[in-house]
mmCIF file of the C-alpha atoms, coordinates in Angstrom:
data_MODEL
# 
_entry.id   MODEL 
# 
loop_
_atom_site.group_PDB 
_atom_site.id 
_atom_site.type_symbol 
_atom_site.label_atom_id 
_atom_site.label_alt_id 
_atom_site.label_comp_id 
_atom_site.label_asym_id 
_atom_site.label_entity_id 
_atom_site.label_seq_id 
_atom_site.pdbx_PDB_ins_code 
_atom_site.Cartn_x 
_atom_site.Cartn_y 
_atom_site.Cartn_z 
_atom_site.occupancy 
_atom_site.B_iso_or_equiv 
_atom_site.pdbx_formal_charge 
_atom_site.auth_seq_id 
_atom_site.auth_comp_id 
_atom_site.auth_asym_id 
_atom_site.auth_atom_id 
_atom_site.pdbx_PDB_model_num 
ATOM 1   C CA . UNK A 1 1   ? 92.096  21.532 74.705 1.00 0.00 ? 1   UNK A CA 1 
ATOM 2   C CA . UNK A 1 2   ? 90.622  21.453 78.099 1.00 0.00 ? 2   UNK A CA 1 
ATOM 3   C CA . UNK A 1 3   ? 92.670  23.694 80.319 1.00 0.00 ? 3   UNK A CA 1 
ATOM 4   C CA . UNK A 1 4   ? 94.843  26.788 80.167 1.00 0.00 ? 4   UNK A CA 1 
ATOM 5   C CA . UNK A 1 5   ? 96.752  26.001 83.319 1.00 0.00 ? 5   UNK A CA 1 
ATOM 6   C CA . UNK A 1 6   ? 100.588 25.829 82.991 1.00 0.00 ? 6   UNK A CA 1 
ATOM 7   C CA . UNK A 1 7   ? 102.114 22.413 83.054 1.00 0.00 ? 7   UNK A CA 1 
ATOM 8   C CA . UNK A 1 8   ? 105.355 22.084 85.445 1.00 0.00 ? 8   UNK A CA 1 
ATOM 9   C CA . UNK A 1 9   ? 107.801 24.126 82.781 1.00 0.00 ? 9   UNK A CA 1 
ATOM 10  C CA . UNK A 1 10  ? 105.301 26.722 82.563 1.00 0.00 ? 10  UNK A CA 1 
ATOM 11  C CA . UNK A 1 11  ? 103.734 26.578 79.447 1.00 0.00 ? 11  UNK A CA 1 
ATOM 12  C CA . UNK A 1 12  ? 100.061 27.847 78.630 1.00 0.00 ? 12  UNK A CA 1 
ATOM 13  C CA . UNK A 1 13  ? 99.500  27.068 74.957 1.00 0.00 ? 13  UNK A CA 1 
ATOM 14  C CA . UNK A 1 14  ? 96.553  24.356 76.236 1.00 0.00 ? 14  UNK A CA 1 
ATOM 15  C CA . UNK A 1 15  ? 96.807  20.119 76.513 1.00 0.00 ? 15  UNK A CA 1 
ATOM 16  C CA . UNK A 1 16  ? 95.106  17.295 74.856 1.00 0.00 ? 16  UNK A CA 1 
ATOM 17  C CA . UNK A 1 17  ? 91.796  15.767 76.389 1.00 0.00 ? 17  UNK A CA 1 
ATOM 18  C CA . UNK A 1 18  ? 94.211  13.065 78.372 1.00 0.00 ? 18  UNK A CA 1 
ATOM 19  C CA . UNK A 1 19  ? 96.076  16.340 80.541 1.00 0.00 ? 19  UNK A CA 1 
ATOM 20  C CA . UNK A 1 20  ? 98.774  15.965 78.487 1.00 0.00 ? 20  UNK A CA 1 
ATOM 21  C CA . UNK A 1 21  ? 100.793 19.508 78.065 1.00 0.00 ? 21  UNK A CA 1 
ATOM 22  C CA . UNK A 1 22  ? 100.458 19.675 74.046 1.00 0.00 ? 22  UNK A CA 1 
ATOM 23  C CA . UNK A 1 23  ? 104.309 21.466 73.984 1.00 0.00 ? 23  UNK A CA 1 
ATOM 24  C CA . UNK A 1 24  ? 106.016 19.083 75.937 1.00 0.00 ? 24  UNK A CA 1 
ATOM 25  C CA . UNK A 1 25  ? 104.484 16.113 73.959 1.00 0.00 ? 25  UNK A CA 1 
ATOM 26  C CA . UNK A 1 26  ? 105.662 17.839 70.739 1.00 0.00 ? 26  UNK A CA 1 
ATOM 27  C CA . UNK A 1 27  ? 109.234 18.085 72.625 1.00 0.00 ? 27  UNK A CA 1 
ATOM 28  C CA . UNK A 1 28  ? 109.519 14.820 73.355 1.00 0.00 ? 28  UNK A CA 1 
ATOM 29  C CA . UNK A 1 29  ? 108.348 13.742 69.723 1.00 0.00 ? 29  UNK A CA 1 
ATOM 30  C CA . UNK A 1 30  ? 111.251 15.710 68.310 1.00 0.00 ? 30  UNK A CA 1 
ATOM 31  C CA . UNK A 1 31  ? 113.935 14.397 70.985 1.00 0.00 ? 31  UNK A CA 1 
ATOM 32  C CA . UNK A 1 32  ? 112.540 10.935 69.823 1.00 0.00 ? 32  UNK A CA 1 
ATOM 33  C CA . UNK A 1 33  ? 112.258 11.558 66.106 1.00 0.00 ? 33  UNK A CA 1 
ATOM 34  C CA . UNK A 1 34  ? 115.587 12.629 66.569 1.00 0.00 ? 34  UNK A CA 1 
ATOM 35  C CA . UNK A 1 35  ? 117.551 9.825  68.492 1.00 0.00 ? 35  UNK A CA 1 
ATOM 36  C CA . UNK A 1 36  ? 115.638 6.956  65.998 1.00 0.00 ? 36  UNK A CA 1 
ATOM 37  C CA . UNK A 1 37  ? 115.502 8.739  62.781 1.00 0.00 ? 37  UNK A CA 1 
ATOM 38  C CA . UNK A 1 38  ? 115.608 5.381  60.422 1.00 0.00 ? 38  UNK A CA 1 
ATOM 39  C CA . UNK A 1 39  ? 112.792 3.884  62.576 1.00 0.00 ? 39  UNK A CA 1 
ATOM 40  C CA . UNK A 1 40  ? 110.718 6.760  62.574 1.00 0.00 ? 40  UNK A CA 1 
ATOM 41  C CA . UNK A 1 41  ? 111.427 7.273  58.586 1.00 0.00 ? 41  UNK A CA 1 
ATOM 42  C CA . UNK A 1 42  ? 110.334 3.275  58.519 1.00 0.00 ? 42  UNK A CA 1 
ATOM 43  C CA . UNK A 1 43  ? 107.505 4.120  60.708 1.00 0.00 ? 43  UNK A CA 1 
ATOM 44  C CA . UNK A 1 44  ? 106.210 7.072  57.993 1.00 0.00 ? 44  UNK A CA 1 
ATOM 45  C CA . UNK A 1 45  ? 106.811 4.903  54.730 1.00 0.00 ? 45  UNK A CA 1 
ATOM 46  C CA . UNK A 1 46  ? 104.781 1.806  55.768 1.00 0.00 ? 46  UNK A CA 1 
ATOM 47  C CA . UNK A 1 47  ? 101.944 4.634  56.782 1.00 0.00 ? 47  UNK A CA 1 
ATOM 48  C CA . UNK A 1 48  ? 101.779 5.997  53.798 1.00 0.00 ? 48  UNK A CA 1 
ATOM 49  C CA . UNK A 1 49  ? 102.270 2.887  51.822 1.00 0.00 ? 49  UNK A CA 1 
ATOM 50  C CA . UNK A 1 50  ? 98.654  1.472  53.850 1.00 0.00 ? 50  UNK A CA 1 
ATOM 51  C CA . UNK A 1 51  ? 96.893  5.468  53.260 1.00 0.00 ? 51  UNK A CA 1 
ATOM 52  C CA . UNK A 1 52  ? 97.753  6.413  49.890 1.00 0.00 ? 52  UNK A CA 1 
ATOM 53  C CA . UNK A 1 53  ? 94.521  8.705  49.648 1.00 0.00 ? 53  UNK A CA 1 
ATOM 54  C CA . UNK A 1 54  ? 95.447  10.601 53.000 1.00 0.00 ? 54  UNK A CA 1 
ATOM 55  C CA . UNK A 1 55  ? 99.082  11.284 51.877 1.00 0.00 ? 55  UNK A CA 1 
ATOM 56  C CA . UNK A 1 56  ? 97.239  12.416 48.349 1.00 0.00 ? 56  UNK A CA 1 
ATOM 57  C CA . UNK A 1 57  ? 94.683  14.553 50.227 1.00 0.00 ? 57  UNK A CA 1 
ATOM 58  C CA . UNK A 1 58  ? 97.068  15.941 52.366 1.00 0.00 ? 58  UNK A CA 1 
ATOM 59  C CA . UNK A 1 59  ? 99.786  17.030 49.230 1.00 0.00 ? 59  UNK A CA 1 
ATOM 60  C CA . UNK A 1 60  ? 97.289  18.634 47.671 1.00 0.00 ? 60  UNK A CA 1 
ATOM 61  C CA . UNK A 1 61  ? 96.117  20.820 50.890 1.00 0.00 ? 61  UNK A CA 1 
ATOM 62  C CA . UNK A 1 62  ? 99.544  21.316 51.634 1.00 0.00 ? 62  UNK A CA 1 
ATOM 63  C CA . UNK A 1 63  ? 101.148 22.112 48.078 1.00 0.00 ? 63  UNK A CA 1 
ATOM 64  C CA . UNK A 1 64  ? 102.415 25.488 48.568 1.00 0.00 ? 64  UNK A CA 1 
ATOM 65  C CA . UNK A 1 65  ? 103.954 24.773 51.948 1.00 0.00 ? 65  UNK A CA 1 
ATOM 66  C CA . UNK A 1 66  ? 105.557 21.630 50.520 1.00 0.00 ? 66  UNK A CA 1 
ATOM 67  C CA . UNK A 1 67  ? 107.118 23.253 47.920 1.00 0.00 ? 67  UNK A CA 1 
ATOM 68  C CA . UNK A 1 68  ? 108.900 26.195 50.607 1.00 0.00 ? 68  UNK A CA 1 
ATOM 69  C CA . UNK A 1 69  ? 109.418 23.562 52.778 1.00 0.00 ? 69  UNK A CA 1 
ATOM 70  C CA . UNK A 1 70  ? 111.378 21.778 49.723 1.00 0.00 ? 70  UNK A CA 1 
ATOM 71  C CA . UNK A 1 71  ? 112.942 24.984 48.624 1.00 0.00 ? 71  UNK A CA 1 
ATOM 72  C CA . UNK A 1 72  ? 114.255 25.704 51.943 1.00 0.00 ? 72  UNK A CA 1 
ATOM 73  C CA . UNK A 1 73  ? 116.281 22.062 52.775 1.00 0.00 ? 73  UNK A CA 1 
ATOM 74  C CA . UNK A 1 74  ? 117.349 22.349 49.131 1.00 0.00 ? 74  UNK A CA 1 
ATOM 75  C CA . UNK A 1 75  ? 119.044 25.852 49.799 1.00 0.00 ? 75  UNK A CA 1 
ATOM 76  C CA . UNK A 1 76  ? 120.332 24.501 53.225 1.00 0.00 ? 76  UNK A CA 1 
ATOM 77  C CA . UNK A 1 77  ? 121.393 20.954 51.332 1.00 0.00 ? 77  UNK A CA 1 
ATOM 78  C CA . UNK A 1 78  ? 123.134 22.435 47.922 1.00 0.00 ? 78  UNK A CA 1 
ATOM 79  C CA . UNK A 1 79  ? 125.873 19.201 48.445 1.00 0.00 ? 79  UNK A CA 1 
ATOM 80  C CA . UNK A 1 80  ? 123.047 16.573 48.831 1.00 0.00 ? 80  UNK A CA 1 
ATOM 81  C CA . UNK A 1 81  ? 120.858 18.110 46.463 1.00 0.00 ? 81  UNK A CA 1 
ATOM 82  C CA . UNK A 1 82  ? 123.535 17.989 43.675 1.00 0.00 ? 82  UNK A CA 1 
ATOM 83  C CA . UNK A 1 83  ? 124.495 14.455 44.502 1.00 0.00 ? 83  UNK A CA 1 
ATOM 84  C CA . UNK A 1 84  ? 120.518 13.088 44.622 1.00 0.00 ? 84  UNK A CA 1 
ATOM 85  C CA . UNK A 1 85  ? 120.366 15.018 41.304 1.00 0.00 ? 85  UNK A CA 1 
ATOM 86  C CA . UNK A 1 86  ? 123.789 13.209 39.671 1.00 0.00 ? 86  UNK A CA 1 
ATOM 87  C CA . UNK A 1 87  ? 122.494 9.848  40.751 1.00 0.00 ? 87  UNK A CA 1 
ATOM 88  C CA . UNK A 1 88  ? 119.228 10.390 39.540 1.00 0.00 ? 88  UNK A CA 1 
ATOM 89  C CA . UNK A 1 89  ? 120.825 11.406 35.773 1.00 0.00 ? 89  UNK A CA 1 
ATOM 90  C CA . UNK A 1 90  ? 122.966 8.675  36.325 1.00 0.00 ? 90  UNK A CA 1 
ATOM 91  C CA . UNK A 1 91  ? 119.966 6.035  36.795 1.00 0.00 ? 91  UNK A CA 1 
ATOM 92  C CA . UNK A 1 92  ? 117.945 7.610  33.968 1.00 0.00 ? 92  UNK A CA 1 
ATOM 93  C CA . UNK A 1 93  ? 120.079 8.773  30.786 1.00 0.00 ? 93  UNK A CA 1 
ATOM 94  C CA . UNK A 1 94  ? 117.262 8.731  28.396 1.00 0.00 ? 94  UNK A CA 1 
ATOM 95  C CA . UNK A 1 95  ? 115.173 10.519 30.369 1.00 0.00 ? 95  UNK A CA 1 
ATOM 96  C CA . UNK A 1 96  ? 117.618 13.167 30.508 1.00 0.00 ? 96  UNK A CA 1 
ATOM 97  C CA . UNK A 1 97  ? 118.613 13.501 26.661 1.00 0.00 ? 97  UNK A CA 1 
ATOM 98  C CA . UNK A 1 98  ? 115.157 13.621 26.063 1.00 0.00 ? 98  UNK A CA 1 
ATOM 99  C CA . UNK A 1 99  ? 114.494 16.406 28.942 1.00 0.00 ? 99  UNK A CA 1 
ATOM 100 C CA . UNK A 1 100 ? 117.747 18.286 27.179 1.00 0.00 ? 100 UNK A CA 1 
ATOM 101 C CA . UNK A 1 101 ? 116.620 17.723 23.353 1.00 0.00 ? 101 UNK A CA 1 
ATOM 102 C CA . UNK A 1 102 ? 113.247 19.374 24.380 1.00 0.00 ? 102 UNK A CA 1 
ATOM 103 C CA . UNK A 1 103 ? 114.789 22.277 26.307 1.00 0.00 ? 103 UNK A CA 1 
ATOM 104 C CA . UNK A 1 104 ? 117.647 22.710 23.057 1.00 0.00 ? 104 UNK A CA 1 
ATOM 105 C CA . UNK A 1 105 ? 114.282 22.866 20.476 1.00 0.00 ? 105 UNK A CA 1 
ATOM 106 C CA . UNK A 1 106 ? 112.401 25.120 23.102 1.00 0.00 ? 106 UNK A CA 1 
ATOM 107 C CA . UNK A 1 107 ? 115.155 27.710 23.572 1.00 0.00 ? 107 UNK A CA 1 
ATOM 108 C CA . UNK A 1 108 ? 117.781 27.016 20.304 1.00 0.00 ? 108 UNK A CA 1 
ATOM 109 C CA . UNK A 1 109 ? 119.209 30.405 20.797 1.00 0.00 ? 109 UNK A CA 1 
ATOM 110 C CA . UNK A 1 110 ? 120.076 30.346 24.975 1.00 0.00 ? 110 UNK A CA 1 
ATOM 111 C CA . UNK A 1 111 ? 121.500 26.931 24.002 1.00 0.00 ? 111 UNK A CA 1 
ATOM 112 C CA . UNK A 1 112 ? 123.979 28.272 21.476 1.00 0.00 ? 112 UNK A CA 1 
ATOM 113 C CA . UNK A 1 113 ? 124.715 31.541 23.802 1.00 0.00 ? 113 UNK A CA 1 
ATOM 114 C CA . UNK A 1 114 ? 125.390 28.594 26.559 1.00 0.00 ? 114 UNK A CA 1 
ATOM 115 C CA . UNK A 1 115 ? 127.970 26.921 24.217 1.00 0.00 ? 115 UNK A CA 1 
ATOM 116 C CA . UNK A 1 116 ? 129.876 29.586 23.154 1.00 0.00 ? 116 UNK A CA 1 
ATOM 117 C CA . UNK A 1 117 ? 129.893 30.793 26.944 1.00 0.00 ? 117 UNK A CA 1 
ATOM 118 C CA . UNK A 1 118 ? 131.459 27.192 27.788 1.00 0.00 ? 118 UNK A CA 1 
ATOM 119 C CA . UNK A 1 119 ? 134.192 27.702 25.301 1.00 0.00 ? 119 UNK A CA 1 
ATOM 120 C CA . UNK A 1 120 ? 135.187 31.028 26.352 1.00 0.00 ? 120 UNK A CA 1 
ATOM 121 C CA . UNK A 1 121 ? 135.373 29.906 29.971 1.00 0.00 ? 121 UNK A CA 1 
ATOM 122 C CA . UNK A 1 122 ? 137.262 26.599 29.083 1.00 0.00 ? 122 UNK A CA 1 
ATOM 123 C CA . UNK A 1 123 ? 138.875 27.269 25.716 1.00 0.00 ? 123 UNK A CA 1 
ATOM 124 C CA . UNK A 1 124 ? 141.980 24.292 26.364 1.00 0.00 ? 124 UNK A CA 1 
ATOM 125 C CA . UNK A 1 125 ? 138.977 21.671 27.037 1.00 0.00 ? 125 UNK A CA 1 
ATOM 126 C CA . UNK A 1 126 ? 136.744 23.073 23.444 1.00 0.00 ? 126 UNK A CA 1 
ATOM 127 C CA . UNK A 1 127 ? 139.979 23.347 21.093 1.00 0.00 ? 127 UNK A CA 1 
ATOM 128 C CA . UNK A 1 128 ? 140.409 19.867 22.501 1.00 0.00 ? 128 UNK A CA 1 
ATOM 129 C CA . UNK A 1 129 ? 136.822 18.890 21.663 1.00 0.00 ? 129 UNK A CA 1 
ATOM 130 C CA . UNK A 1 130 ? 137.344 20.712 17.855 1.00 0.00 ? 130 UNK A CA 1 
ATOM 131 C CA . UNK A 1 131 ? 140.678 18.777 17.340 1.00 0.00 ? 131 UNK A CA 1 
ATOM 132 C CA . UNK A 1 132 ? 138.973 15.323 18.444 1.00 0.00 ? 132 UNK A CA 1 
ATOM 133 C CA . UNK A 1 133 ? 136.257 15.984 16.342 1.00 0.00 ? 133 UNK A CA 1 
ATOM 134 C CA . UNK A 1 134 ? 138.517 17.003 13.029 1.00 0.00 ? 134 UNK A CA 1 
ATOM 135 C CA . UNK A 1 135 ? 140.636 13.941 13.507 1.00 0.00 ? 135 UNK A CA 1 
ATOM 136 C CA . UNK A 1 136 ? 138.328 11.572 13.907 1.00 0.00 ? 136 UNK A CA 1 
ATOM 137 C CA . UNK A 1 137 ? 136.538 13.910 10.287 1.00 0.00 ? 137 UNK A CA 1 
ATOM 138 C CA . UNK A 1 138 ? 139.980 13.098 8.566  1.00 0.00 ? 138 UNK A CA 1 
ATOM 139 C CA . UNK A 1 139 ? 140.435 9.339  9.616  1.00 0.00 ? 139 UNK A CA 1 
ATOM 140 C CA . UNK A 1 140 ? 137.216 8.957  8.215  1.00 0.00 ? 140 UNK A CA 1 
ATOM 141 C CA . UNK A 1 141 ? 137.281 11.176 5.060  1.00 0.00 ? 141 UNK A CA 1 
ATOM 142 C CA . UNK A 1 142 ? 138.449 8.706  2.407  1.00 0.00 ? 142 UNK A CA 1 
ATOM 143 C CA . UNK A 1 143 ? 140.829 10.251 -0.445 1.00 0.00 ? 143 UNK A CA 1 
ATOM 144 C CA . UNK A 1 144 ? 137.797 9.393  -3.008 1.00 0.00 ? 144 UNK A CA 1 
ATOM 145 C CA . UNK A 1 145 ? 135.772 11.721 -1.049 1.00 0.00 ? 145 UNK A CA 1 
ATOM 146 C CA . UNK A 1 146 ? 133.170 14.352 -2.762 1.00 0.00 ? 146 UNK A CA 1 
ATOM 147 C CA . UNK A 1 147 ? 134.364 17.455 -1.013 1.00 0.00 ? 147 UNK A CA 1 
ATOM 148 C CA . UNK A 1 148 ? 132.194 19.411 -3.462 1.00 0.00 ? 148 UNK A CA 1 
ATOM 149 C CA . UNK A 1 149 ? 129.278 17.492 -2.355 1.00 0.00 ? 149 UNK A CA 1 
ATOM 150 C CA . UNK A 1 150 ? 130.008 17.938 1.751  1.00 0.00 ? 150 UNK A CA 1 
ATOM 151 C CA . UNK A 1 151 ? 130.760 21.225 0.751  1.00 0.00 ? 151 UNK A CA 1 
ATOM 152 C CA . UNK A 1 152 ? 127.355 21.718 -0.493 1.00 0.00 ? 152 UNK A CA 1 
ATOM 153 C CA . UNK A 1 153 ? 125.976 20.281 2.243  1.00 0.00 ? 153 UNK A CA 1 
ATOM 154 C CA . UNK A 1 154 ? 127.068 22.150 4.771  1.00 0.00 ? 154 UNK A CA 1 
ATOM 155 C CA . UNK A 1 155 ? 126.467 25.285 2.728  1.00 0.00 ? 155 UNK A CA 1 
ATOM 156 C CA . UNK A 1 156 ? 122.316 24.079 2.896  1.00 0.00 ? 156 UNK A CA 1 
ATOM 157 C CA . UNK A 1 157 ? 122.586 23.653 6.243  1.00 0.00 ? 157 UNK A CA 1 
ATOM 158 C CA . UNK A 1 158 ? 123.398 26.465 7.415  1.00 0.00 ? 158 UNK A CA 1 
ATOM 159 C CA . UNK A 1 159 ? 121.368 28.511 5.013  1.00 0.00 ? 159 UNK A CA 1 
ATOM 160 C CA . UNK A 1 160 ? 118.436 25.865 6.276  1.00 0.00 ? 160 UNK A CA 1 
ATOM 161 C CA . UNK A 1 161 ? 119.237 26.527 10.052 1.00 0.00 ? 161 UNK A CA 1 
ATOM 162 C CA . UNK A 1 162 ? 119.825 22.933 10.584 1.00 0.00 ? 162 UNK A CA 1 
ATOM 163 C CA . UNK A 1 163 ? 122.381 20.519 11.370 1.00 0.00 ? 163 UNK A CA 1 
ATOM 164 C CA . UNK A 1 164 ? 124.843 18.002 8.971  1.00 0.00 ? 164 UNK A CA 1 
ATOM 165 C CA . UNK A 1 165 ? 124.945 14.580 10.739 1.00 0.00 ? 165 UNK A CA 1 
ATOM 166 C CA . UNK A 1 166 ? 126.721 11.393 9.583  1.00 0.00 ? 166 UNK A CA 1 
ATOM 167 C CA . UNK A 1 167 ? 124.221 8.587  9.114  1.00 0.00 ? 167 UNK A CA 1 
ATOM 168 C CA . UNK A 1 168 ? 126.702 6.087  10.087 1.00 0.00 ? 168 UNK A CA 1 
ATOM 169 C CA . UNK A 1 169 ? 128.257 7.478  13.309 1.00 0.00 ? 169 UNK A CA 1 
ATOM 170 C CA . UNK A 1 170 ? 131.778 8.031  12.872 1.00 0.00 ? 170 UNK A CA 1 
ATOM 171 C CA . UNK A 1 171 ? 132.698 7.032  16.089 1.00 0.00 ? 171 UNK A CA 1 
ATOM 172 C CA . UNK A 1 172 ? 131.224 3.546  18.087 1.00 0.00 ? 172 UNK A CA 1 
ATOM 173 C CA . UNK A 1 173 ? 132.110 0.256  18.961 1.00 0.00 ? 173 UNK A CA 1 
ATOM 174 C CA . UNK A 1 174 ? 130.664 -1.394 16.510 1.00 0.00 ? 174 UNK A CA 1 
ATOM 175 C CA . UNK A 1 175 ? 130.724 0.721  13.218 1.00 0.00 ? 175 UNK A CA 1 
ATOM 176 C CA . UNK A 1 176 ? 132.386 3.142  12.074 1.00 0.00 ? 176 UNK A CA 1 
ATOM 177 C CA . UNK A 1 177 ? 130.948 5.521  9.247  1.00 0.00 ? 177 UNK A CA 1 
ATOM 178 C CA . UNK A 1 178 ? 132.522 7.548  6.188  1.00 0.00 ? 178 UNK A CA 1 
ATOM 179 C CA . UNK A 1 179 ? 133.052 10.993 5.958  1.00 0.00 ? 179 UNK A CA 1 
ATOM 180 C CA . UNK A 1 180 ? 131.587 11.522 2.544  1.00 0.00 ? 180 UNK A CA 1 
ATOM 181 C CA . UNK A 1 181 ? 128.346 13.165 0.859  1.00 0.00 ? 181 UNK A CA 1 
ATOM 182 C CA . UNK A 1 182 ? 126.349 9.708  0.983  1.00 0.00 ? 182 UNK A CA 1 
ATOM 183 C CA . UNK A 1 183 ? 126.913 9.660  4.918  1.00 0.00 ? 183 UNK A CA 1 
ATOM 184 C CA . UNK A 1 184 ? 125.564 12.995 5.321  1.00 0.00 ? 184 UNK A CA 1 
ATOM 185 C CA . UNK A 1 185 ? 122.046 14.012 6.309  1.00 0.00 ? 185 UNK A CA 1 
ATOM 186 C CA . UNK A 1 186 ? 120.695 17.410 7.384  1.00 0.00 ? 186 UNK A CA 1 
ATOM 187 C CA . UNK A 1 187 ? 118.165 17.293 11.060 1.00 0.00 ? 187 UNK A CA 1 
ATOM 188 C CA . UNK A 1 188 ? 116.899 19.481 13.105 1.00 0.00 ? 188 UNK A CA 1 
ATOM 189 C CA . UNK A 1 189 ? 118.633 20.140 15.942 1.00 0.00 ? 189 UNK A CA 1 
ATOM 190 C CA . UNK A 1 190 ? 116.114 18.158 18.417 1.00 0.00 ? 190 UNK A CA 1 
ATOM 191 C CA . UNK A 1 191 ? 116.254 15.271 16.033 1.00 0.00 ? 191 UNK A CA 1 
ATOM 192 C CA . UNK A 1 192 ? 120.301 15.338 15.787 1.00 0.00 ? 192 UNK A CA 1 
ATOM 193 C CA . UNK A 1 193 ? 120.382 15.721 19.609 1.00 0.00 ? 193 UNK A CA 1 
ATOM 194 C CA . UNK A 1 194 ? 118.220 12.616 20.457 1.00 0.00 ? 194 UNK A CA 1 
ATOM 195 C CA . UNK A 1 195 ? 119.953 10.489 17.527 1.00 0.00 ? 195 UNK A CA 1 
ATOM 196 C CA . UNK A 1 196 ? 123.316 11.064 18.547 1.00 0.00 ? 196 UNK A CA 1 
ATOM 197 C CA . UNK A 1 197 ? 125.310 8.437  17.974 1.00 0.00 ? 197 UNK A CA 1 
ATOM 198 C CA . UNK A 1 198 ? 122.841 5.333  18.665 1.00 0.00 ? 198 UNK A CA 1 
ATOM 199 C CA . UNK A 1 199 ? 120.942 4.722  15.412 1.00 0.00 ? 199 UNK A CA 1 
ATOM 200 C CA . UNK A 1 200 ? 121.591 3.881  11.711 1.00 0.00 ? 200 UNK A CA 1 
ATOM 201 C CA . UNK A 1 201 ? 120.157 2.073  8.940  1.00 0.00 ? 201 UNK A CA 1 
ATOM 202 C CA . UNK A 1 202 ? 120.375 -2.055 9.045  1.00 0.00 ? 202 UNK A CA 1 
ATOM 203 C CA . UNK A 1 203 ? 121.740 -1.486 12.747 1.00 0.00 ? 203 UNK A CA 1 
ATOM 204 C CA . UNK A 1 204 ? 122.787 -4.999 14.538 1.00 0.00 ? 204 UNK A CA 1 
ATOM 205 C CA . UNK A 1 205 ? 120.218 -6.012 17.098 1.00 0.00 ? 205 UNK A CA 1 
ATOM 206 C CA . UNK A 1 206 ? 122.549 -6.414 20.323 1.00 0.00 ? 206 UNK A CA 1 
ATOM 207 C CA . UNK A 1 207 ? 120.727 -7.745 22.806 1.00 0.00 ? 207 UNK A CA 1 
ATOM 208 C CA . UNK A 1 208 ? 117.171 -6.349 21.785 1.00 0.00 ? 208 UNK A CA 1 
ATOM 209 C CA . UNK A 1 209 ? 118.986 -2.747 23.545 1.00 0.00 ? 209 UNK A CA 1 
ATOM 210 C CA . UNK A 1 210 ? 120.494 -0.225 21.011 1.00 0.00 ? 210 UNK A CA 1 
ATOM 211 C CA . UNK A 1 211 ? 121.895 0.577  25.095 1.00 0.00 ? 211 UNK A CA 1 
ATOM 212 C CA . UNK A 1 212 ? 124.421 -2.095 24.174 1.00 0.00 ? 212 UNK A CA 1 
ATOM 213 C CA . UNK A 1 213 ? 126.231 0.063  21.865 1.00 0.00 ? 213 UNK A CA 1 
ATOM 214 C CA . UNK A 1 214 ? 126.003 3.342  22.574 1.00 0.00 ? 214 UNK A CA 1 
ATOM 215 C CA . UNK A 1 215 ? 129.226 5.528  24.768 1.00 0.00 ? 215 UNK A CA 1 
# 
């Protein structure tokens, strides 16, 4: 700054070394930013894209700020937040079972609480769930079945703390697994979470992407 004297709308708070009023610049970048907001986004990507140590050196002085400034759009965008957020899940699946099989093994007990909270709240959609789920049990429960056996089974794992899962997925396009005591296998409930349905022994290469199969 060079001089104090008001420009022509009065202001005082000083001009660059060209005489330039230093508010009425910054009003007519924001008039401008605003009328050609694509070019001016253009304009900051190919920037950043030529100083990649000046954007780093710049996040890192500005972290805190960044993340209010962040915080505040997000709490004035809840709409566009929640559809960046669905189309990012949407892009990356695995990254997301993974994220949620972590979280379930981190906090097993607010997982369950959440659960149970969801079926109180939507008790048509969960008996719907529990009926799917037994039907598909009894179209795949053979009459030669062990029920002794599964019995057992499920007794262990719930003394055990830990899940019954069926080896063979009984439901997938492209097997379709038993009911029965030599299907069954007890997991964790990380490592039941991140199977799914996806993986099995002697399981068909399609495509070099168990992706391919899974619903």
């Amino acid at each position: 700054m060079v001089s104090l004297r008001p420009c022509k709308k009065g202001h005082t708070q000083g001009r660059y070394k060209d005489g330039k009023c230093r508010v009425c610049v910054l009003e007519r970048v924001k008039v401008y930013a605003a009328a050609n907001r694509n070019k001016v986004r253009r304009y900051k990507a190919e920037w950043a894209k030529k100083n990649p140590l000046k954007v780093q050196a710049s996040r890192l002085a500005n972290k805190d700020k960044r993340r209010a400034s962040i915080q505040a759009w997000g709490a004035r965008n809840k709409d566009k937040v929640r559809l960046i957020k669905a189309r990012w899940k949407k892009r990356n699946p695995d990254a997301v079972k993974a994220e949620n099989a972590r979280r379930r093994a981190k906090n097993p007990e607010y997982f369950r609480a959440a659960v149970r909270s969801w079926a109180r709240r939507h008790p048509t959609y969960a008996r719907i769930k529990n009926s799917i789920r037994r039907a598909q049990k009894l179209r795949a429960m053979p009459w030669w079945a062990e029920l002794e056996k599964i019995a057992m089974v499920y007794q262990k794992a719930k003394e055990w703390r830990m899940n019954v899962d069926h080896i063979v997925p009984l439901q997938h396009p492209a097997v379709c697994g038993l009911h029965v005591w030599a299907n069954l296998q007890l997991l964790s409930k990380a490592e039941n979470s991140s199977k799914r349905n996806r993986h099995w022994p002697d399981m068909p290469d399609c495509e070099n992407s168990p992706k391919a199969y899974a619903l």
